[in-house]
N, CA, C and O of each residue as an XYZ file, in Angstrom:
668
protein
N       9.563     -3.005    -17.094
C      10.441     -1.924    -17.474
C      11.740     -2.512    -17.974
O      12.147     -3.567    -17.487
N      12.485     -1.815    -19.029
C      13.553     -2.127    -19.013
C      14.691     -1.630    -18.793
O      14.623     -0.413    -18.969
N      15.983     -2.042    -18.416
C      16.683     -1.671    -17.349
C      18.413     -2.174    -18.415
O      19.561     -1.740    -18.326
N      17.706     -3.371    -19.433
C      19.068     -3.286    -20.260
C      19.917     -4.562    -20.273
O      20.667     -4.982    -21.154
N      19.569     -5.133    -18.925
C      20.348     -6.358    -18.654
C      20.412     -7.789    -19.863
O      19.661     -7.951    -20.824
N      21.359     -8.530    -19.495
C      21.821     -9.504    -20.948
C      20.128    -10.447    -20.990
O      19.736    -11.087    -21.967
N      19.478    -10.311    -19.865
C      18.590    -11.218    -19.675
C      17.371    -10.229    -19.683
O      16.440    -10.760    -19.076
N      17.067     -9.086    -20.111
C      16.503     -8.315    -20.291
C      15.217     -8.417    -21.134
O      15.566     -8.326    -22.311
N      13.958     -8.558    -21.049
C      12.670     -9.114    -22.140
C      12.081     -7.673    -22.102
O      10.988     -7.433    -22.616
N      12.817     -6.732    -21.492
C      11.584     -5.270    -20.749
C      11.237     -4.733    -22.247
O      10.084     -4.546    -22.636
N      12.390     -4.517    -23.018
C      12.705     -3.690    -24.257
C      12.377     -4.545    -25.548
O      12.262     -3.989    -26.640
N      12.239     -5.825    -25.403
C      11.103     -6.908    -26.250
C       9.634     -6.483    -25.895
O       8.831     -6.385    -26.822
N       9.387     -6.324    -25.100
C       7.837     -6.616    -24.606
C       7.331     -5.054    -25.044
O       6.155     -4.916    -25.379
N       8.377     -3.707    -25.034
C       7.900     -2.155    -25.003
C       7.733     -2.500    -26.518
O       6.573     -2.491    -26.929
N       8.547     -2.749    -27.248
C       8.814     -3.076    -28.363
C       7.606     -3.819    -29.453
O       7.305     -3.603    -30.627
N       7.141     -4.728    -28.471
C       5.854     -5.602    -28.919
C       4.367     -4.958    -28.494
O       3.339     -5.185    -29.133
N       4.432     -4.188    -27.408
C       3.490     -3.234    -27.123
C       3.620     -2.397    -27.763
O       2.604     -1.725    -27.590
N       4.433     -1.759    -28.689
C       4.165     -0.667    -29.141
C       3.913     -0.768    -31.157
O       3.827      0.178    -31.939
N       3.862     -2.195    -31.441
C       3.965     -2.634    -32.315
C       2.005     -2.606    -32.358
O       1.159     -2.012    -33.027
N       1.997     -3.406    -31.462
C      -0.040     -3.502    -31.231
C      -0.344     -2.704    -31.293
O      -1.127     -2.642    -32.241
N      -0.155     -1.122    -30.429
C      -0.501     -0.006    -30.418
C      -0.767      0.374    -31.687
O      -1.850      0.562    -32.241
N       0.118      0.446    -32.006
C      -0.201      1.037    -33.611
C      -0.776      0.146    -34.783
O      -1.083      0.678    -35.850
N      -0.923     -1.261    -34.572
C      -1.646     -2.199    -35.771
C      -2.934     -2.233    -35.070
O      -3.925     -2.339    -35.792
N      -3.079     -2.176    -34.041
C      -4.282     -2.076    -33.660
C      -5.402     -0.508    -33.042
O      -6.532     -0.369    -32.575
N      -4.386      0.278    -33.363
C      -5.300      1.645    -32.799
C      -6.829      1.335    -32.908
O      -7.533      0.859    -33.799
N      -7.068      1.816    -31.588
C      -8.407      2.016    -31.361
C      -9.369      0.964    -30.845
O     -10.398      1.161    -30.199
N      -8.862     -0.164    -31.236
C      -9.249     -1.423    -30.596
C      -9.555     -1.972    -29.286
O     -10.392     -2.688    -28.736
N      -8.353     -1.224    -29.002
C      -8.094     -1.478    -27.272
C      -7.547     -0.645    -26.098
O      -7.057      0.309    -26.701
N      -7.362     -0.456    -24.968
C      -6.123      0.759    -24.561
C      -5.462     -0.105    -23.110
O      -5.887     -0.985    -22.361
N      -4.087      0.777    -23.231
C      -3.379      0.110    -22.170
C      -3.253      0.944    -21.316
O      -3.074      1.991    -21.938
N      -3.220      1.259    -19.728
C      -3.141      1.735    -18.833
C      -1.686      1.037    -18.354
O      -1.447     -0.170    -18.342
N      -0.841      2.053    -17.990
C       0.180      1.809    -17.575
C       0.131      2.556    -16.102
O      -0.453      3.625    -15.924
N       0.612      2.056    -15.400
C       0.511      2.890    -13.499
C       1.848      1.982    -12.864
O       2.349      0.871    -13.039
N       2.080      3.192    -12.020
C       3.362      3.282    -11.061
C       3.720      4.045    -10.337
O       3.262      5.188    -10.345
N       4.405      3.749     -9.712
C       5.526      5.638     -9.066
C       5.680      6.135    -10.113
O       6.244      5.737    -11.132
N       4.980      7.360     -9.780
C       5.773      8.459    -11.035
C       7.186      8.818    -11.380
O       7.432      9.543    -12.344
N       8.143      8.307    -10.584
C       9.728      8.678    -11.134
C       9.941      7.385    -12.262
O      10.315      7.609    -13.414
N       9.557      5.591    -11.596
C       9.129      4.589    -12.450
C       8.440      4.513    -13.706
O       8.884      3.814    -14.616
N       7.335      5.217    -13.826
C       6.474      6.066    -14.965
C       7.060      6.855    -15.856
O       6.657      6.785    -17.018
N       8.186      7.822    -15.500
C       8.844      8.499    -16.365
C       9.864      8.066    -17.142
O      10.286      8.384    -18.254
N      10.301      6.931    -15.966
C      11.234      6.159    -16.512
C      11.051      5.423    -18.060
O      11.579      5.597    -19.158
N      10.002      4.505    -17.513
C       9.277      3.868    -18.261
C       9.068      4.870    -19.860
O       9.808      4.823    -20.843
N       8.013      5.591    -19.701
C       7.995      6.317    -21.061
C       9.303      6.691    -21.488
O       9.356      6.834    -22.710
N      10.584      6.938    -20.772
C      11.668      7.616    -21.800
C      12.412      6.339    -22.296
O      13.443      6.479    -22.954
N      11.920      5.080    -22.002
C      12.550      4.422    -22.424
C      12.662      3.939    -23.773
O      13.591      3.213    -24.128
N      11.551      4.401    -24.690
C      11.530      4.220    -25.833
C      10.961      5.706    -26.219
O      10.301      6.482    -25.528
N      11.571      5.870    -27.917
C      11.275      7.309    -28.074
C       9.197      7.396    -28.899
O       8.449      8.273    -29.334
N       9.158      6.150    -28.711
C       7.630      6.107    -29.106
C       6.363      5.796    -28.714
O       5.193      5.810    -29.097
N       7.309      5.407    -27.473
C       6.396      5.222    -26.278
C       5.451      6.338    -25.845
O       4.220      6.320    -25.874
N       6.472      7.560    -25.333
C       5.198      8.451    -25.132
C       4.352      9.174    -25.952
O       3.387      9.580    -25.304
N       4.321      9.524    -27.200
C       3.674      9.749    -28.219
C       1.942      9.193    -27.892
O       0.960      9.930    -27.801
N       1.977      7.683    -27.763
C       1.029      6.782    -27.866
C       0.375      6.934    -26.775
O      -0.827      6.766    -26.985
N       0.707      7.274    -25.260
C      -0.278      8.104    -24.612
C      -0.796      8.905    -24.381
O      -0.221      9.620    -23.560
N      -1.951      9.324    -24.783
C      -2.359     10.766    -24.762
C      -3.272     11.098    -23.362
O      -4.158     11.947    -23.463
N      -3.097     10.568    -22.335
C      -3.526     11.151    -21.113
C      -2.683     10.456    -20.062
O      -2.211      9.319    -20.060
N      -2.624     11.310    -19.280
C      -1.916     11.124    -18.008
C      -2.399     11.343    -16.901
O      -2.609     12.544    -16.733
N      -2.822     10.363    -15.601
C      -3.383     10.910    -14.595
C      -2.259     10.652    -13.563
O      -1.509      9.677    -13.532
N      -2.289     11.762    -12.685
C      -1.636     11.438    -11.418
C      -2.581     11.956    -10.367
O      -3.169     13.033    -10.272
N      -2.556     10.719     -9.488
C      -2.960     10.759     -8.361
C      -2.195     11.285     -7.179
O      -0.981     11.092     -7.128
N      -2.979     12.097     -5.987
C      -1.782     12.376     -4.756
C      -1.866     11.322     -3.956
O      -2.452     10.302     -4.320
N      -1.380     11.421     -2.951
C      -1.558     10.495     -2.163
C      -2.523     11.161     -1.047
O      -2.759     12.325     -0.725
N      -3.056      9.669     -0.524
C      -4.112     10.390      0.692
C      -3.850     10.880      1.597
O      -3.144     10.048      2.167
N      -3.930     11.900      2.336
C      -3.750     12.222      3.252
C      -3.904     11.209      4.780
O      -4.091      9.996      4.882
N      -3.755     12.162      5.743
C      -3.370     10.524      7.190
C      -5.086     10.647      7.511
O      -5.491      9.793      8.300
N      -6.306     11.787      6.889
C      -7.444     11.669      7.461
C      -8.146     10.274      6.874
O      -8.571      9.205      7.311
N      -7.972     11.077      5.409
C      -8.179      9.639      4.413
C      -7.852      8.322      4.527
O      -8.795      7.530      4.537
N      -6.665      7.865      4.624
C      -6.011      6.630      5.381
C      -6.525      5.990      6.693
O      -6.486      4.763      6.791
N      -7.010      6.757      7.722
C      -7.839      6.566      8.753
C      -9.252      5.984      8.246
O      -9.845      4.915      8.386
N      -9.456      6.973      7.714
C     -10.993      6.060      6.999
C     -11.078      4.949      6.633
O     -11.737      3.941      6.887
N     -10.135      5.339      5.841
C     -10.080      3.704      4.908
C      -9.750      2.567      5.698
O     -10.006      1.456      5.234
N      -9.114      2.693      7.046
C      -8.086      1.663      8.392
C      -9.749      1.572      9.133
O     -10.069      0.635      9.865
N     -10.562      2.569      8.830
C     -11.463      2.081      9.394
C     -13.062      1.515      8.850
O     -13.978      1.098      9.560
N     -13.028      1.657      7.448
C     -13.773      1.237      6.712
C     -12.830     -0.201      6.660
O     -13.568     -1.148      6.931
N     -12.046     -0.450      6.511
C     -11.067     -2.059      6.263
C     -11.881     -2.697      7.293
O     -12.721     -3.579      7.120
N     -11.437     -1.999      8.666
C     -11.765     -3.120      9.900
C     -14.319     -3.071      9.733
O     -15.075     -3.850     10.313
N     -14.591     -2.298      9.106
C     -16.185     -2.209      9.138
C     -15.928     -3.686      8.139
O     -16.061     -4.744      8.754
N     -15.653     -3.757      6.986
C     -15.432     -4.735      6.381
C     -15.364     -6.797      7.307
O     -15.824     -7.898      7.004
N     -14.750     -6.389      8.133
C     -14.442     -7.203      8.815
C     -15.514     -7.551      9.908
O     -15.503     -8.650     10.462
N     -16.426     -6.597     10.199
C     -17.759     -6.380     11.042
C     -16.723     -6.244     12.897
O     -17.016     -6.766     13.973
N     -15.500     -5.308     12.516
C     -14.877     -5.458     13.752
C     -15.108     -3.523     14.282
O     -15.379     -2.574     13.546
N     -14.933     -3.532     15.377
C     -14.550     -1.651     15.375
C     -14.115     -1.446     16.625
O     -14.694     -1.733     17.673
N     -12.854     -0.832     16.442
C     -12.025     -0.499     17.819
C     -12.619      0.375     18.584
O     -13.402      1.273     18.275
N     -12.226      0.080     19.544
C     -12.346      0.687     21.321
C     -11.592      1.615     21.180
O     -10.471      1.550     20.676
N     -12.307      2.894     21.752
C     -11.695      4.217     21.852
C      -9.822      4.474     22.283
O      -9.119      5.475     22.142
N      -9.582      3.453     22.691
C      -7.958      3.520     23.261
C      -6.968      2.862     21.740
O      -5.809      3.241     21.570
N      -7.552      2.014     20.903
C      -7.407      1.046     20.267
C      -7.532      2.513     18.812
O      -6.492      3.040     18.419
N      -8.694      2.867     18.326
C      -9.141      3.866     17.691
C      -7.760      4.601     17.685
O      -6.966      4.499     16.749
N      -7.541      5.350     18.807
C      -6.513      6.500     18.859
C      -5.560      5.948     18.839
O      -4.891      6.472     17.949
N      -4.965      5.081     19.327
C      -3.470      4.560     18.749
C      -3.721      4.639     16.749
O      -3.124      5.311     15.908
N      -4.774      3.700     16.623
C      -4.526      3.735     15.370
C      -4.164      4.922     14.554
O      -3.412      4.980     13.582
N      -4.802      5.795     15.101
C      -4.984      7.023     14.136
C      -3.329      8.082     14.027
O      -2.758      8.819     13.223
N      -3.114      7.457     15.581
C      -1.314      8.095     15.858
C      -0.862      7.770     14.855
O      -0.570      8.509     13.915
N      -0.707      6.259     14.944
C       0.035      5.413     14.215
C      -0.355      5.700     12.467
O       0.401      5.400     11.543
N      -1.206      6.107     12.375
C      -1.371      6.317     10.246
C      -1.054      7.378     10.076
O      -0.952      7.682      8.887
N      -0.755      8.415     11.048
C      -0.524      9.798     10.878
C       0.866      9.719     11.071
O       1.500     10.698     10.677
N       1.495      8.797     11.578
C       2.849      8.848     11.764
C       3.320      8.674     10.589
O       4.115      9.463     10.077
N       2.860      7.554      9.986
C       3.177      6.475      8.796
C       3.200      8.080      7.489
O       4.162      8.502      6.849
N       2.202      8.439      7.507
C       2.162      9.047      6.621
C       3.086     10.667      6.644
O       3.319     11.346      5.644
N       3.447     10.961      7.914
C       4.375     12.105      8.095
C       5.405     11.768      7.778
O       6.022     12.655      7.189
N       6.216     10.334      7.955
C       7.268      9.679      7.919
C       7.887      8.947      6.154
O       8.989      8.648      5.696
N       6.470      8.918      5.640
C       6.488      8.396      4.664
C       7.580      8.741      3.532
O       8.089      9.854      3.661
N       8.082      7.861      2.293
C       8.925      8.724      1.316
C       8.104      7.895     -0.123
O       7.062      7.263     -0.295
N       9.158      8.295     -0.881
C       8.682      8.083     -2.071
C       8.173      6.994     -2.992
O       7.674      7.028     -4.116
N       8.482      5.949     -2.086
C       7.629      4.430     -2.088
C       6.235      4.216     -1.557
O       5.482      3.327     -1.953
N       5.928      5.194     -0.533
C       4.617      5.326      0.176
C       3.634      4.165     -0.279
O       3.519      4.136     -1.504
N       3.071      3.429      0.235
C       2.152      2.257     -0.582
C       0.538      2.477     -0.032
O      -0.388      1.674      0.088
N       0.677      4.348      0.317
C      -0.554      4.674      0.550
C      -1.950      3.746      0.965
O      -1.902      3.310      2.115
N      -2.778      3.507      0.440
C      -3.624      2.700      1.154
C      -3.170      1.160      0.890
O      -4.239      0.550      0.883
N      -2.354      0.433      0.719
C      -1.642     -0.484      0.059
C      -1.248     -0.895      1.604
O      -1.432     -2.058      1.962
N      -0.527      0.391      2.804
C       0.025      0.638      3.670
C      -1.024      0.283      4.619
O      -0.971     -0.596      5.479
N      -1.912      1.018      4.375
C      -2.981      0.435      5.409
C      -3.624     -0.534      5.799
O      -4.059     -0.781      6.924
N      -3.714     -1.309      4.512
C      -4.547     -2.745      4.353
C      -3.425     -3.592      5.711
O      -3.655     -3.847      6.894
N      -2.321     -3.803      4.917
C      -1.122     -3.926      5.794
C      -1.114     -4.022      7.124
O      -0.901     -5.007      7.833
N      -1.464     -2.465      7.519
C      -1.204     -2.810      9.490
C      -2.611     -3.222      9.716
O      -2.752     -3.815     10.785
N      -3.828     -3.061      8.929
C      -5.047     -3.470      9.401
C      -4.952     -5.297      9.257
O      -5.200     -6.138     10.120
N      -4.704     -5.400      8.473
C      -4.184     -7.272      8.211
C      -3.594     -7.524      9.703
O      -4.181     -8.197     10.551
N      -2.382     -6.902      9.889
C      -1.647     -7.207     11.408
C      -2.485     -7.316     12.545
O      -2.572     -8.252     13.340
N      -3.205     -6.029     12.511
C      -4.296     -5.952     13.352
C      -5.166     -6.871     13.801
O      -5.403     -7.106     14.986
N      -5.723     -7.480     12.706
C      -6.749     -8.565     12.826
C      -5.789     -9.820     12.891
O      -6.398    -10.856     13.155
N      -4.828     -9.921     12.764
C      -4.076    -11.246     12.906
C      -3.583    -10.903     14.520
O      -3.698    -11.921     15.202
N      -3.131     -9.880     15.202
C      -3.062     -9.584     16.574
C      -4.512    -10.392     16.763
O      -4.544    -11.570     17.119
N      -5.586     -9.682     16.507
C      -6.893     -9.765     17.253
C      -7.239    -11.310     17.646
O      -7.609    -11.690     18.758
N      -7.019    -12.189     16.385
C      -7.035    -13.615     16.340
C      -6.259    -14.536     17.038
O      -6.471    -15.745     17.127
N      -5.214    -13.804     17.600
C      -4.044    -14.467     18.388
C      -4.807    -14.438     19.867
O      -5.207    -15.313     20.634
N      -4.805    -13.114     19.874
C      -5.573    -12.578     21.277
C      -6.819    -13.485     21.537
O      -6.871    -14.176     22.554
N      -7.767    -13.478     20.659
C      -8.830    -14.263     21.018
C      -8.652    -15.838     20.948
O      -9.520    -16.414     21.604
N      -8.084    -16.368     20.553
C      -7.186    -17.672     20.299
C      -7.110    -18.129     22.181
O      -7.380    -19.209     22.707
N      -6.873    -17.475     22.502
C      -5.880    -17.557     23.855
C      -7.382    -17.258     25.074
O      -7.269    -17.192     26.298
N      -8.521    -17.138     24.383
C      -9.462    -16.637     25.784
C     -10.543    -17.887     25.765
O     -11.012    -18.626     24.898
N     -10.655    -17.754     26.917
C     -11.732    -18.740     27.311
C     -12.834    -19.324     27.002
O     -12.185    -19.870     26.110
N     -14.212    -19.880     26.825
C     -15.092    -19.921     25.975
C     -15.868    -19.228     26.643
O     -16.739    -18.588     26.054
N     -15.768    -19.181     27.865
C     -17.274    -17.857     28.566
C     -16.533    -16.291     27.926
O     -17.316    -15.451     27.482
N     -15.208    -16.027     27.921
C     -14.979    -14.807     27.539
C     -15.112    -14.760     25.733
O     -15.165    -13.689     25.129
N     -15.142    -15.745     25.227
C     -15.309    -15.521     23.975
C     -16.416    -15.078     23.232
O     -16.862    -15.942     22.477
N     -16.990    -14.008     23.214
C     -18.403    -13.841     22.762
C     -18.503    -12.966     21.313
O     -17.489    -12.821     20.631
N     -19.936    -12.337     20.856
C     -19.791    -11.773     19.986
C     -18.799    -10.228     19.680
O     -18.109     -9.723     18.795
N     -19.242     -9.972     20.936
C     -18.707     -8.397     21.315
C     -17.309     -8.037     21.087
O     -16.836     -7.093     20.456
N     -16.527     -9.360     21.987
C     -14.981    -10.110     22.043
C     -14.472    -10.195     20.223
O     -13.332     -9.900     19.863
N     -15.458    -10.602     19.362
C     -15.069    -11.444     18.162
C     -15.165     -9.420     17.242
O     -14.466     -8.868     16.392
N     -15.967     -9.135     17.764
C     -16.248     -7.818     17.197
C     -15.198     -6.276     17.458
O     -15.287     -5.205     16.857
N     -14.168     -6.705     18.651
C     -14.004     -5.565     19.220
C     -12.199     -5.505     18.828
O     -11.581     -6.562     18.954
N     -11.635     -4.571     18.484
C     -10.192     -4.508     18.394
C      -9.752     -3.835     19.530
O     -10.255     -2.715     19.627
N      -9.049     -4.114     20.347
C      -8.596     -3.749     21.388
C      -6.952     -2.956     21.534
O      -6.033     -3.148     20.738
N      -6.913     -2.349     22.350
C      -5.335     -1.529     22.319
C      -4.430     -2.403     22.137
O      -3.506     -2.065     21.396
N      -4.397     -3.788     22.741
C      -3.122     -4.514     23.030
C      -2.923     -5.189     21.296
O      -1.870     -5.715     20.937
N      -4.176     -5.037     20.359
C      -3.791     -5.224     18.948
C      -3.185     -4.720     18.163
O      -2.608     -5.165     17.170
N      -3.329     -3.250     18.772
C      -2.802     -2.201     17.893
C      -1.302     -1.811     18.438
O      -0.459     -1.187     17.794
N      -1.185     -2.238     19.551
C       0.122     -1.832     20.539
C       1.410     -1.994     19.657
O       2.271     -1.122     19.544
N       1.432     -3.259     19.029
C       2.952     -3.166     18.361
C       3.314     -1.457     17.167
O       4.394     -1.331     16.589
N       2.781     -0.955     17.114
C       2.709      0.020     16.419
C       2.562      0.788     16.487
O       1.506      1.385     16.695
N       3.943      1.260     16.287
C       4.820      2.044     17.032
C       5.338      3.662     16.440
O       6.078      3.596     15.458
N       5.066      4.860     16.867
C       5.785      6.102     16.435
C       7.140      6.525     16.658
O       7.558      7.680     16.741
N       7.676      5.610     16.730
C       9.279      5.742     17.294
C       9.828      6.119     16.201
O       9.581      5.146     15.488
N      10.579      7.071     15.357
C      11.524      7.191     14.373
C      12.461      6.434     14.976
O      12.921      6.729     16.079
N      13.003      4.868     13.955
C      13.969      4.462     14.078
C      15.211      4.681     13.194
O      15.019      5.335     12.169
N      16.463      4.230     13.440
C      17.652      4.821     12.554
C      17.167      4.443     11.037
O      17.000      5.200     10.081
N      17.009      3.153     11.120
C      16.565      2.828      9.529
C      15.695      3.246      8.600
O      15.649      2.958      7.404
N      14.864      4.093      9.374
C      13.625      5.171      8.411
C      14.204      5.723      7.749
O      13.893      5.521      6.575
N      15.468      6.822      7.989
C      15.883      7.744      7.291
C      16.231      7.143      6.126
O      16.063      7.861      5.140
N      16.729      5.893      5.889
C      17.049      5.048      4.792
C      16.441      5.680      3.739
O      16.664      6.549      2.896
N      15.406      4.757      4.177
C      14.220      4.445      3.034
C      13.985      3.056      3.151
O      12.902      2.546      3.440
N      15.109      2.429      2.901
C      15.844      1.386      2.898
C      14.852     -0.279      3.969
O      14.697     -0.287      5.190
N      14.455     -1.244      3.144
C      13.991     -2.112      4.577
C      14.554     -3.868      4.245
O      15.142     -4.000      3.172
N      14.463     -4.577      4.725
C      15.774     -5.919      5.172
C      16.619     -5.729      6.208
O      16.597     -4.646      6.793
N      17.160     -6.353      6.453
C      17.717     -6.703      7.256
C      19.637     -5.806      7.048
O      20.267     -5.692      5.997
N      20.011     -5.394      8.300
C      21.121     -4.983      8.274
C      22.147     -5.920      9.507
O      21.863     -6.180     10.676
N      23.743     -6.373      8.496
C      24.212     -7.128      9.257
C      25.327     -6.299      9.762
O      26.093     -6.747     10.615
């Protein structure tokens, strides 16, 4: 995107894309995707830009049932599947995420995310157990204390939006 700055290539590159577009119609097509406020941006940034797309899809975002699925199709992927205590945290926890959510939302992007954590909890956890307790079941099972850091607490910094560090 371009934004204008002295070091700026955004308004070269719209410029050179939109040069192809038109020496080459039909040849090829470009899909452009983003946040839709980013997206709008984007097209008003040149007055010939939007002309040259003639469809627009927007997607919603998934809902916290959908997101669950997918947190739990991630971990089937993995040949892992949480324990009923483990299960229901999770499901708190994506329903939170997604009640809480704003306009950055990284929708299933979000999920991969705490499921990654998850299985990096799980690996720590099993890291640390014995070789008689280490079995298939053990290697297979996500447990509450994986999912535990994750947390429904509205903290001050949510309302932000905002994430780094505050000094």
């Amino acid at each position: 995107m371009s934004d204008g700055g002295s070091n700026d290539f955004g308004r070269e590159a719209i410029e050179t894309l939109l040069k192809r577009m038109e020496d080459r119609r039909g040849e090829f097509i470009v899909i452009a995707a983003g946040y839709t406020q980013n997206m709008e941006k984007f097209m008003e940034s040149n007055p010939g830009l939007k002309s040259r797309f003639d469809r627009v899809f927007q997607f919603k975002d998934y809902n916290s049932d959908d997101l669950y699925t997918i947190a739990l199709n991630q971990l089937r992927d993995h040949h892992i599947t949480p324990e009923p205590k483990a299960a229901d945290h999770l499901m708190k926890y994506i329903d939170f995420m997604f009640k809480t959510r704003d306009k950055y939302f990284g929708n299933g992007r979000a999920v991969r995310k705490v499921i990654e954590e998850a299985i990096r909890n799980q690996h720590l956890r099993l890291s640390d157990l014995s070789k008689s307790k280490y079995t298939k079941k053990a290697i297979e099972t996500l447990v509450y204390d994986d999912v535990e850091e994750f947390t429904t607490e509205v903290t001050p910094n949510m309302a932000s939006g905002g994430i780094g560090f505050r000094v």
